[in-house]
Backbone as CSV, one residue per row, in Angstrom:
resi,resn,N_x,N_y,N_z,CA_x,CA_y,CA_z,C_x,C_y,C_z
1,UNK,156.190,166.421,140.448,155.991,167.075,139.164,154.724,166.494,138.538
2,UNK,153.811,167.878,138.044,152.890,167.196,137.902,152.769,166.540,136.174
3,UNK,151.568,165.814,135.635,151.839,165.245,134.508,152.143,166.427,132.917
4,UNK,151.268,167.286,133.191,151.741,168.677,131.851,153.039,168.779,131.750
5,UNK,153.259,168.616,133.181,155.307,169.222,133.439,155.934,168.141,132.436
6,UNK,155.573,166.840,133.161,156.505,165.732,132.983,156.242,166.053,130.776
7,UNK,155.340,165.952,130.400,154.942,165.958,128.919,156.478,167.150,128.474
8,UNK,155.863,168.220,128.826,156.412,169.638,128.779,158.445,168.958,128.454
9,UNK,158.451,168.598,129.593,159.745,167.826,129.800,160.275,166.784,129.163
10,UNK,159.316,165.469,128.486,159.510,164.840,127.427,159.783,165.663,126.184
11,UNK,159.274,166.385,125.612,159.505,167.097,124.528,160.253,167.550,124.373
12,UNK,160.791,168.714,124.891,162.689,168.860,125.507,163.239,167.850,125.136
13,UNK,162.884,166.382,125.865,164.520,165.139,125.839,164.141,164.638,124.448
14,UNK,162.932,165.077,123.680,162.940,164.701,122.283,164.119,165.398,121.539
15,UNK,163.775,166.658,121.741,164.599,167.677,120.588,166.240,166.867,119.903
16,UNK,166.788,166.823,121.102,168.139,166.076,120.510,167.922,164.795,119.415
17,UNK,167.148,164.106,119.817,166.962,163.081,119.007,166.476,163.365,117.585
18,UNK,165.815,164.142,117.558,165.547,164.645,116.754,166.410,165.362,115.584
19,UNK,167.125,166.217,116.506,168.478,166.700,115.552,169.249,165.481,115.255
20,UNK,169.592,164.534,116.210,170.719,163.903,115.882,170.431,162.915,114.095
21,UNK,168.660,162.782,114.486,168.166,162.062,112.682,168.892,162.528,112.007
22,UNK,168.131,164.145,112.099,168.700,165.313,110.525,170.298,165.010,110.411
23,UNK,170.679,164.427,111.242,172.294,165.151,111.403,173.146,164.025,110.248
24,UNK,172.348,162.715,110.780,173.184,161.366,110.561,173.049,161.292,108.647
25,UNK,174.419,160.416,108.348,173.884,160.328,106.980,173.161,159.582,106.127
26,UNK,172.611,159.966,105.301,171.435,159.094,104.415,171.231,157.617,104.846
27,UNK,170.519,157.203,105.398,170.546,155.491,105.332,169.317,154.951,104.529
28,UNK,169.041,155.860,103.584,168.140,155.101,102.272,166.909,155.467,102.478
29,UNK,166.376,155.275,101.516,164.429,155.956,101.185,163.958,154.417,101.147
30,UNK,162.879,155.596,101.521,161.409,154.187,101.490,160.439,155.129,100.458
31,UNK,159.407,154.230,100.273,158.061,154.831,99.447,157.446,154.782,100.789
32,UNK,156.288,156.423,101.137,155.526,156.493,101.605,154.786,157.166,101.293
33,UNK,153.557,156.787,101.142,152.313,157.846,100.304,152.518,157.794,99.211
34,UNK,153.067,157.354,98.207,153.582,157.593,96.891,154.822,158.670,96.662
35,UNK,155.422,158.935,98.074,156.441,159.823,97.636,157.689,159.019,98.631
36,UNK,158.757,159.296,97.854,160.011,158.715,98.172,160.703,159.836,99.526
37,UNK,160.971,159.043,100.632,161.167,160.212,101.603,162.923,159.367,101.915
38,UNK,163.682,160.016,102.994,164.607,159.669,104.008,164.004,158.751,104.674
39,UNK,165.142,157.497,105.428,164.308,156.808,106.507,164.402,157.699,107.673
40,UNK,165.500,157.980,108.064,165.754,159.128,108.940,165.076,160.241,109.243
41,UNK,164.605,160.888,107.930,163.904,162.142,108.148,162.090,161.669,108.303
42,UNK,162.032,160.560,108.030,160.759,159.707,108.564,161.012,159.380,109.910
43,UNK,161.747,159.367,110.432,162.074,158.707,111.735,161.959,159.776,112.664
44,UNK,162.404,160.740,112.383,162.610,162.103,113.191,161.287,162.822,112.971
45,UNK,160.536,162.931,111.896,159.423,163.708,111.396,158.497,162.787,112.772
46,UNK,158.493,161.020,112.629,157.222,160.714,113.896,157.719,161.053,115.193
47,UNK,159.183,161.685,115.208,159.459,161.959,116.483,159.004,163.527,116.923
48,UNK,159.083,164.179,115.911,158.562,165.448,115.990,156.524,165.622,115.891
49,UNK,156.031,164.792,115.437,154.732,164.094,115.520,154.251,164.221,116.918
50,UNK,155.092,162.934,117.310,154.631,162.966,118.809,155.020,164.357,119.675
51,UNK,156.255,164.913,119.762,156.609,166.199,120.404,155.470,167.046,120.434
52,UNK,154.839,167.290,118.826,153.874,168.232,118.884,152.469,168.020,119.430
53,UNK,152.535,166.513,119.431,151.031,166.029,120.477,151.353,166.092,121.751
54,UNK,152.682,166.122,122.056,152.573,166.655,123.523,152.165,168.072,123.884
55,UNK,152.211,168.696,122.843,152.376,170.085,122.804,151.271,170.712,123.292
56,UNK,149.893,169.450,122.082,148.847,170.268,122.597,148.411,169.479,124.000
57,UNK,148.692,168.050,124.174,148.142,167.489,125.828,148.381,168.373,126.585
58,UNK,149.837,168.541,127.126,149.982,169.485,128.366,148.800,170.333,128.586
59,UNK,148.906,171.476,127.689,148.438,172.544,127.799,146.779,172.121,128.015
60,UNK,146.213,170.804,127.637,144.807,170.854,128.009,144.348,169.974,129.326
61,UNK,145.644,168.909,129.700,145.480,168.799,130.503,146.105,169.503,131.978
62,UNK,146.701,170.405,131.431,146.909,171.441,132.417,145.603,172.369,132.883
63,UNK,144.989,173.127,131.721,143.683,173.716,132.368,142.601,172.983,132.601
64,UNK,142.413,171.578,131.999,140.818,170.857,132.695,141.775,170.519,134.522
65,UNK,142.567,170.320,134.556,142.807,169.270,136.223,143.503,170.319,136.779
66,UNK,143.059,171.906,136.171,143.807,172.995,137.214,145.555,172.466,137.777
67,UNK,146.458,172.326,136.879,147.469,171.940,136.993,148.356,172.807,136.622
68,UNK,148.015,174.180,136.453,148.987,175.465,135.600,149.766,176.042,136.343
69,UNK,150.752,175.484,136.124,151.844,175.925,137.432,153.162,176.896,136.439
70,UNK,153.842,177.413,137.854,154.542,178.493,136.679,155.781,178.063,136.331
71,UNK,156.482,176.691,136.497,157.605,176.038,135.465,156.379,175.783,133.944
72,UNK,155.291,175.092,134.536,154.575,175.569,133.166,154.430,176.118,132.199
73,UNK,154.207,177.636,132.802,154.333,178.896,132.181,155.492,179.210,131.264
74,UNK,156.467,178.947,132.073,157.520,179.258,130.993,158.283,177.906,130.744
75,UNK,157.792,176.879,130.760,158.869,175.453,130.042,157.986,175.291,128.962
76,UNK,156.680,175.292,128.661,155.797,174.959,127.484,156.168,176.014,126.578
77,UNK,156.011,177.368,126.711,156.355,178.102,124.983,158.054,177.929,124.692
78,UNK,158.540,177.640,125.710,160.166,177.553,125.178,160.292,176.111,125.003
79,UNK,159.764,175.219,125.331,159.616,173.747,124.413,159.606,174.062,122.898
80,UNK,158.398,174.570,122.967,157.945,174.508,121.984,158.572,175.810,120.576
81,UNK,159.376,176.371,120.823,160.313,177.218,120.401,161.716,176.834,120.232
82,UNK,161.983,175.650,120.815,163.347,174.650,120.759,162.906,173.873,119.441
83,UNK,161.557,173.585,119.907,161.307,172.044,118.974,161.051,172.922,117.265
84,UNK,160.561,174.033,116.985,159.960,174.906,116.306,161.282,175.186,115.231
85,UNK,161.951,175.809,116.212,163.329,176.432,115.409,164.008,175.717,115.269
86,UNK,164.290,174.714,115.970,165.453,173.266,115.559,164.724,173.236,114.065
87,UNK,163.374,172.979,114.224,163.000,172.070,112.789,163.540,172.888,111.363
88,UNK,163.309,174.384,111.959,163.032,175.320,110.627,164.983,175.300,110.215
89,UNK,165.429,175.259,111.477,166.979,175.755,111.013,167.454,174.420,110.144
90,UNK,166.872,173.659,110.198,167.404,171.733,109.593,166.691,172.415,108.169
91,UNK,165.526,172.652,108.162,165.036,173.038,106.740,165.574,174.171,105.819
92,UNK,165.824,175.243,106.811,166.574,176.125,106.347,168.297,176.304,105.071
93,UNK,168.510,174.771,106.384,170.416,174.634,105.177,169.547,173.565,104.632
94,UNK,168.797,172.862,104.606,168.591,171.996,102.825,167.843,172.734,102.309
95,UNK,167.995,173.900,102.746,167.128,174.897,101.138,165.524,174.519,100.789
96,UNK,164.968,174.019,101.858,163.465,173.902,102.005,163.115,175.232,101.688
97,UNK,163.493,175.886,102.758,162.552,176.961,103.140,163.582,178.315,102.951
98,UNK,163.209,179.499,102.783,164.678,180.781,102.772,165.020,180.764,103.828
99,UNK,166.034,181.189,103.980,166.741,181.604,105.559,166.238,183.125,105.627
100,UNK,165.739,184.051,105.031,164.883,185.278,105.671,163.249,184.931,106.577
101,UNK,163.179,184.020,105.520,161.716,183.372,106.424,162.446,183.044,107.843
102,UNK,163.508,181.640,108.009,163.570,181.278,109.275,164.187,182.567,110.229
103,UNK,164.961,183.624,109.242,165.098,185.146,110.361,163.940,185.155,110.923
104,UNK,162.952,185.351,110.341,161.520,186.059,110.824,160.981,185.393,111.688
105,UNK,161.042,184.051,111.921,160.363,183.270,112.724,161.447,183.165,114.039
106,UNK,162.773,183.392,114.004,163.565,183.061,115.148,163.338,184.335,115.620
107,UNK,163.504,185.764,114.810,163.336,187.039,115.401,161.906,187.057,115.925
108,UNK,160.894,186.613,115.749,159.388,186.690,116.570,159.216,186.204,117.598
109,UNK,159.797,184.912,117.442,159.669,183.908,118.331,160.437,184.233,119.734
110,UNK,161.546,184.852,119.141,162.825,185.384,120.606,162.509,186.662,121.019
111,UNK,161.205,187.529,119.901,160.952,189.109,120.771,159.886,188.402,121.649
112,UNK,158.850,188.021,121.189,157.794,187.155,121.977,158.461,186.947,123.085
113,UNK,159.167,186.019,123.371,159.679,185.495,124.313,160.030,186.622,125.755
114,UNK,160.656,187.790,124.956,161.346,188.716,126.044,160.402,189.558,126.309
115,UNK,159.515,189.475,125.579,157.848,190.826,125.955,157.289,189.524,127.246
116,UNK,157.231,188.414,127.037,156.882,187.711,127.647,157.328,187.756,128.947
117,UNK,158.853,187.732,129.091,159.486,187.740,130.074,159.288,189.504,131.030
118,UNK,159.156,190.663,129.961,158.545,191.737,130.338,157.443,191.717,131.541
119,UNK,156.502,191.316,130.453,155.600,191.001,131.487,155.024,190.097,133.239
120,UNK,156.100,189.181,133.198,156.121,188.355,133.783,156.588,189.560,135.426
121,UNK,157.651,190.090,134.876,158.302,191.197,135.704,157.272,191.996,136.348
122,UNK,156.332,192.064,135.446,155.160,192.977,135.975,154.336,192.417,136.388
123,UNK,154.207,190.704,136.908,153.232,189.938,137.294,152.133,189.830,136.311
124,UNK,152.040,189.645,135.258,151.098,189.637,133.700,151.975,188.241,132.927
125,UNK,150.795,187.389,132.838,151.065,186.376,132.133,150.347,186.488,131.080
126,UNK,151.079,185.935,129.838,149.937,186.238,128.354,149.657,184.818,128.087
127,UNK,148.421,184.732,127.711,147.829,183.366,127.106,148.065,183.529,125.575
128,UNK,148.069,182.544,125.168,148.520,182.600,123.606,146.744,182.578,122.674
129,UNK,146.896,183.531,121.901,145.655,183.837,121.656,145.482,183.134,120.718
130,UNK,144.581,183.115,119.840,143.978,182.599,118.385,145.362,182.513,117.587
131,UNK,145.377,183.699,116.705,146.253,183.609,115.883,147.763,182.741,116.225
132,UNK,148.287,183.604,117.383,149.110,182.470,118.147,149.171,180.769,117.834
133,UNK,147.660,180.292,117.905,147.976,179.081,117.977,147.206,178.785,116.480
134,UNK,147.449,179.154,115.779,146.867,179.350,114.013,148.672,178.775,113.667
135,UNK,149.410,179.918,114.511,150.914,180.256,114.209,151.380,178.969,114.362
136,UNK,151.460,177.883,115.448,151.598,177.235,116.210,151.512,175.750,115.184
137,UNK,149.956,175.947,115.063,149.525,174.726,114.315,150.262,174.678,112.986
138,UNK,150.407,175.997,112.504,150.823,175.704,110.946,152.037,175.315,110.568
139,UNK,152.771,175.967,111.786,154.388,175.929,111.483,154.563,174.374,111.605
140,UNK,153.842,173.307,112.644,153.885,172.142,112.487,153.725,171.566,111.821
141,UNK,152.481,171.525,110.750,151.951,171.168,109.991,152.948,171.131,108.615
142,UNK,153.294,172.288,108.418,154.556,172.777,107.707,155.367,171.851,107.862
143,UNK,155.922,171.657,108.870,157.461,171.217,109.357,157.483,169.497,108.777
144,UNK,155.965,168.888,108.786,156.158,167.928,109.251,155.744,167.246,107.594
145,UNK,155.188,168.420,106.801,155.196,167.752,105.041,156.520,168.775,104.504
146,UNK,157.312,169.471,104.845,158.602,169.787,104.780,159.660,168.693,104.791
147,UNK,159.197,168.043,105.536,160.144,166.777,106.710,160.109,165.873,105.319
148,UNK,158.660,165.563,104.640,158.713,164.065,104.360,158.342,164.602,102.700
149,UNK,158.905,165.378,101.882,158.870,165.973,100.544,157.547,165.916,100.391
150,UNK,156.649,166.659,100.758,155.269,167.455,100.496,154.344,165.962,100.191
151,UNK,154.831,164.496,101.250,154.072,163.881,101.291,152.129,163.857,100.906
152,UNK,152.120,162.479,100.244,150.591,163.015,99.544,150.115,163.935,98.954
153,UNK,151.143,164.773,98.211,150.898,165.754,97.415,152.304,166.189,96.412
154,UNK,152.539,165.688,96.649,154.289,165.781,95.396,153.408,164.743,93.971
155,UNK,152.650,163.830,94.757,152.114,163.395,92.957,151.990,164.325,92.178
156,UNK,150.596,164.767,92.534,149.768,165.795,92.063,150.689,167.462,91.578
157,UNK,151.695,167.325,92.241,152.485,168.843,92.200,152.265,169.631,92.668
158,UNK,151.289,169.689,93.728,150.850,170.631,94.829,151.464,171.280,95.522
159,UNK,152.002,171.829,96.144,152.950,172.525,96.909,152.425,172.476,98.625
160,UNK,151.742,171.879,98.810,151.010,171.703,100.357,151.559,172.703,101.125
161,UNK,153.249,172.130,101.089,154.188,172.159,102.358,154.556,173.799,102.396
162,UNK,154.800,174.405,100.781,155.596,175.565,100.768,154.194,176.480,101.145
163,UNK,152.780,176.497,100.736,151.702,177.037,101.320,152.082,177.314,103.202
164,UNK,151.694,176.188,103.358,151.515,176.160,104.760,152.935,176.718,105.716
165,UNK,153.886,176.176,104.994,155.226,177.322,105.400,155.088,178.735,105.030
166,UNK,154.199,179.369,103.592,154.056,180.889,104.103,152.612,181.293,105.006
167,UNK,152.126,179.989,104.916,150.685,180.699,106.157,151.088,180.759,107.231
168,UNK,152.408,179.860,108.233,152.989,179.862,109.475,153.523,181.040,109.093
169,UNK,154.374,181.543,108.177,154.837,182.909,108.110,154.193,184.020,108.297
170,UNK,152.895,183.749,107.913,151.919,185.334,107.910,151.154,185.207,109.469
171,UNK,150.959,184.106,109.535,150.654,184.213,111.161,151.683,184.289,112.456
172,UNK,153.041,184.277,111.805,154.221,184.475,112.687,154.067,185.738,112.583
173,UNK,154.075,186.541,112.006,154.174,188.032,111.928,152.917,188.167,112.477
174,UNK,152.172,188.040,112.015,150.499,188.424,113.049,150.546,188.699,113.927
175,UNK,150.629,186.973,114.934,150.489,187.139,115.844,151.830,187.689,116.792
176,UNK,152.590,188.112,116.553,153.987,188.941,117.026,153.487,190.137,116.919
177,UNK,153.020,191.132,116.166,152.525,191.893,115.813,151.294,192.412,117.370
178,UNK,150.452,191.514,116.850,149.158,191.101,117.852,149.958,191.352,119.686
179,UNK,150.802,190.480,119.629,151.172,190.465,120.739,151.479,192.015,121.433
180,UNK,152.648,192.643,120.724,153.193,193.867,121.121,152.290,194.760,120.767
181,UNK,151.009,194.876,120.128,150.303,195.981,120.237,149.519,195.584,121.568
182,UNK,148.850,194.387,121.910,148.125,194.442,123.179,149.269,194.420,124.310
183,UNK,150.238,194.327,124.349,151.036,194.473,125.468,151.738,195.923,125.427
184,UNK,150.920,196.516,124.807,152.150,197.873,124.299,152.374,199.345,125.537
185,UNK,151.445,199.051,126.705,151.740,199.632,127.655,152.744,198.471,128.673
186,UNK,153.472,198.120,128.704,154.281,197.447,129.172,155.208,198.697,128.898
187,UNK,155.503,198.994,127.887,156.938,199.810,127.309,156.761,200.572,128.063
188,UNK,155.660,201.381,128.075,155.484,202.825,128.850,156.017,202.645,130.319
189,UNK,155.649,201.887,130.422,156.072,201.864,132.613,157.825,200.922,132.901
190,UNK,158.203,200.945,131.092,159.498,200.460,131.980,160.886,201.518,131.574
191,UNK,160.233,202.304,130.669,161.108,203.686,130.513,161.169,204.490,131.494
């Protein structure tokens, strides 16, 4: 197995750990940044940190050392759709974020997935385009001042976190959008 895989595959044996933080109960705040967070949800947020730096290694050291193999193909966007939606559904019941938003992102994320799998049927692999990884970056970015109460910016009253949770939203729809119009002869040849 080569090293993207093995990454690809760390991130996976993160996810649980990850839930199990959110899961456990309160074991007390710290000050960080000037904002009072969970130790736990600090603990899990650098665990989700690192997950998402695996996220982007694989994938680059997969195309510089020609290493793109097809457990690849499909263990990296469903990593990264475990690690994605775990986070949003934890944010979702503490009332971070609406639960119509996290509809929208589990419903994109799981049509994506099966256009994906469409295609695959037809020997067509999709690269994840721009917006895609606009989608990608933000929802992390999101997740991870979600995680720790709009760290470095709860002084000020900024809203960082709830921004960047509706810019992952408008680029979740985008690029879902994006996707099924350039794949949109797929439909035609399987009716």
């Amino acid at each position: 197995m080569n090293l993207p895989n093995k990454l690809t595959l760390f991130r996976i044996f993160l996810i649980p750990f990850y839930t199990v933080l959110l899961c456990l109960p309160s074991s007390g705040k710290v000050m960080f940044l000037g904002t009072e967070i969970e130790v736990l949800y600090l603990i899990a947020t650098i665990i989700f940190v690192v997950a998402s730096i695996t996220d982007f290694l694989d994938g680059q050291i997969a195309r510089r050392n020609n290493l793109v193999t097809n457990f690849g193909k499909f263990a990296d966007p469903l990593a990264d759709k475990l690690l994605v939606i775990t986070a949003f559904i934890f944010l979702a019941v503490n009332k971070s974020i609406p639960t119509w938003g996290l509809a929208i992102i589990v419903w994109r994320e799981l049509s994506v997935t099966g256009l994906r799998l469409l295609l695959a049927n037809h020997g067509e692999v999709v690269a994840a385009a721009l917006p895609g990884k606009i989608k990608t970056f933000s929802q992390m970015i999101s997740i991870i001042f979600l995680n720790l109460n709009n760290v470095g910016f709860a002084a000020i009253n900024f809203p960082f976190a709830q921004i960047m949770f509706y810019i992952a939203l408008f680029f979740t729809v985008y690029s879902g959008i994006e996707y099924f119009y350039k794949n949109r002869g797929v439909f035609a040849d399987s009716f």
